[in-house]
Structure formats: structure tokens, C-alpha cells
N, C-alpha and C positions, 0 to 999 in steps of 0.2 A: 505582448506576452513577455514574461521578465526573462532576461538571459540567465543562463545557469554560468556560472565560473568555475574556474579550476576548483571549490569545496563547495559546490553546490550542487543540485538537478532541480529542475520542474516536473512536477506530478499533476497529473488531472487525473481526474475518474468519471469515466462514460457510465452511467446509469438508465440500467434498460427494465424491460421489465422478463421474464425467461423468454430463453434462447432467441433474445435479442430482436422482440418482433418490434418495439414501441420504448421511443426513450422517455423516459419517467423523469418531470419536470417538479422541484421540490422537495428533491433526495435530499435528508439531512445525510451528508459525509465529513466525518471527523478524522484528523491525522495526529497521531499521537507516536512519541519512542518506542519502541519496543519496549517490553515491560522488563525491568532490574530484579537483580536475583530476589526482592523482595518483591516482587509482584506490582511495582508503582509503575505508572506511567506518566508521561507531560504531554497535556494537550497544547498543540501547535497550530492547530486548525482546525477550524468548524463553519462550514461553508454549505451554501443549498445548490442544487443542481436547475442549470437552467431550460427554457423552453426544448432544448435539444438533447436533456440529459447529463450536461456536463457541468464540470465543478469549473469555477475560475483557475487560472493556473497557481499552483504554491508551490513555492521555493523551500526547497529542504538542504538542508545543510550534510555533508560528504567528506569523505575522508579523499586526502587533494588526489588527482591523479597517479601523480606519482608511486602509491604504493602498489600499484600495479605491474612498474615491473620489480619487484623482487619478495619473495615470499616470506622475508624476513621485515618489512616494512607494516606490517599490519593489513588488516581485510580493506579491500580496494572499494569496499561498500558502507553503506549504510543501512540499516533495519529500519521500517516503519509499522507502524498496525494502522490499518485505514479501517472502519466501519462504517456503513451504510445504515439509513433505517428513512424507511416512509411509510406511514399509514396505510393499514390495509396491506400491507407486502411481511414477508420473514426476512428479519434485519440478517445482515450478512458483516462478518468480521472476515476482514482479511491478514492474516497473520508473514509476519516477515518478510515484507513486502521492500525489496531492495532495488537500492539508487548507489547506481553508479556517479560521479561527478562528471559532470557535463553532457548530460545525457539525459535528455527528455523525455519520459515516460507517459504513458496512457494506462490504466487500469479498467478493463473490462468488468462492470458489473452487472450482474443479471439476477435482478429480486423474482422470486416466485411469490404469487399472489396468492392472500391465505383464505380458506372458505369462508363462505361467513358465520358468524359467532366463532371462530378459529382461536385460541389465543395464539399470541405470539411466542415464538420459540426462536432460538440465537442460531445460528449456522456457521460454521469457520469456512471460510474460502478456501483455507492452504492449512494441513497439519500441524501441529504444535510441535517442537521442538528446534533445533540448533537450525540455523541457515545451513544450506545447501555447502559442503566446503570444493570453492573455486578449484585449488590448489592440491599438490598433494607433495609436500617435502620428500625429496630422494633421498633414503638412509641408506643405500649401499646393499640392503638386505632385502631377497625375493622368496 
């Protein structure tokens, strides 16, 4: 498995099928940026999930450790969007999905299987909007 470094983490994604009865071998999972205020993203990964469910390990690149201690250094994180999709399941997007550096990560996926003749329809994991903010600068004012 590759080492994460001081501006990197390793990400896997466990692929099940709901509430995690049966791992689901053949997951297309893709790891892309977070999408820029133009709505682009960069695909970084496109990997299939193995007999056990899970993606090979990928190395994602991190803002260094360091900005962690102080809240004027910049977010101590990184954004990712992971989506899943397999035949016969409702694809699933995972949105602002965050890598700390050097810190190895697992993502829990759990696809609901769709009836038959069902079309497919998208699902978000996690809410759209701004990451979660770690931090909260002291202004002196309550």
C-alpha cells in the first residue's frame, strides 16, 4: 500500500451493496477535485472495486501538515468528489469528501439496488455546499 507523506493521504472506498450486507465486486469508483467555481472538475482516478468490495489504494495529494497548527496557514485539508456506479445499483456521489495529510482514509459505500426495469437516478452522499469549517478565528467579539 503506498505511504501517504507529509502533502499526501491514501483513500480507498469499501463498496457494499445497502446497509452493508454484501461487498459489491466491479464498482466503477472515480476520484475527481472538487469542482472550481466554474463547475470543472479533474479526474484523478478511475479504479473498479475488487472481490472484497474495495478500490486499490490512491494517493491524493494535501495541503502539508503544517497548516494545521495555525489558522492563518490555510485549510489543513483537501476536497475530493468520489462516485461510485455499478449495474443494476443507484450510482452514488460523494461530495467534499476530505483528506487530511498523512492520514489514511476508508470510505464507506453502500449502493441500493434498483427494481427492475428502474431507471437509474444520481444520489449525493454528503450535501452540496462549502466544507465543514474546522476552525473558528477569535475576533474578540461575542
Amino acid at each position: 500500500m503506498p505511504i501517504a507523506n507529509d502533502s499526501s493521504a491514501v483513500l480507498r472506498a469499501v463498496v457494499t451493496t445497502a446497509l452493508g450486507a454484501l461487498p459489491l465486486e466491479n464498482a466503477s469508483v472515480t476520484v475527481s477535485t472538487a469542482a472550481d467555481e466554474t463547475g470543472a472538475r479533474t479526474l484523478l482516478y478511475s479504479v473498479r472495486t475488487g472481490p472484497g468490495g474495495m478500490t486499490p489504494p490512491m494517493t491524493l495529494s494535501t495541503p502539508p501538515l503544517s497548516n494545521s497548527l495555525s489558522p492563518d496557514s490555510g485549510p489543513p485539508y483537501a476536497v475530493y468528489t468520489v462516485e461510485v456506479v455499478r449495474d443494476g445499483y443507484t450510482p452514488l456521489t460523494a461530495l467534499h469528501v476530505t483528506m487530511f495529510s498523512g492520514v489514511p482514509a476508508v470510505l464507506p459505500v453502500a449502493l441500493t439496488p434498483l427494481d427492475e426495469n428502474q431507471p437509474s437516478s444520481q444520489t449525493d452522499l454528503t450535501a452540496t455546499g462549502d466544507p465543514q469549517v474546522l476552525y473558528h478565528p477569535i475576533t474578540g467579539e461575542e
